[in-house]
C-alpha positions in Angstrom: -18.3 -3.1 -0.5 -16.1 -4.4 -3.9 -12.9 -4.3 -3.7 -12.8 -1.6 -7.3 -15.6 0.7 -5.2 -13.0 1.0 -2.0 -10.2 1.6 -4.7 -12.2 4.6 -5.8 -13.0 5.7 -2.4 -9.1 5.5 -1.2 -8.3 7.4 -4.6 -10.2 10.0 -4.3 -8.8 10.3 -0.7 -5.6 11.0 -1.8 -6.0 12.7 -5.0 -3.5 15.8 -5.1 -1.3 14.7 -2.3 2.0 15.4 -3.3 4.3 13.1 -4.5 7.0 12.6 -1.9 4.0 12.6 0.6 2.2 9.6 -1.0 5.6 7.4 -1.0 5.9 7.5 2.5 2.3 6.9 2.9 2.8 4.1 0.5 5.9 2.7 3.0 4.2 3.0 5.7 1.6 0.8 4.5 3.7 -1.7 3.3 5.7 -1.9 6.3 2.0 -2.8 8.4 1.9 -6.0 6.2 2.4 -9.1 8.0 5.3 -10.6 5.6 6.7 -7.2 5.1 10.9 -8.0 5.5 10.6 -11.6 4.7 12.2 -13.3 2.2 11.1 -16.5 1.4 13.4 -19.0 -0.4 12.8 -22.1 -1.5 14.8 -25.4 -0.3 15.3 -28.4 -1.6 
């Protein structure tokens, strides 16, 4: 499936949630990402 059709279909999954509700989803998913925390700095 294109990535803009499973946009929709995710949107439409959490159209009226509330506000509050959809930032903490948002963290959560966020927080499942592999480099979520790290900082990456470059050295020379």
């Amino acid at each position: 499936m294109p990535v803009p059709e499973i946009l929709k279909d995710e949107y439409r999954g959490l159209r009226g949630m509330p506000e509050v509700e959809a930032k903490v989803e948002y963290v959560k998913r966020c927080r499942d990402l592999k480099t979520y925390g790290v900082t990456f700095f470059l050295v020379k």
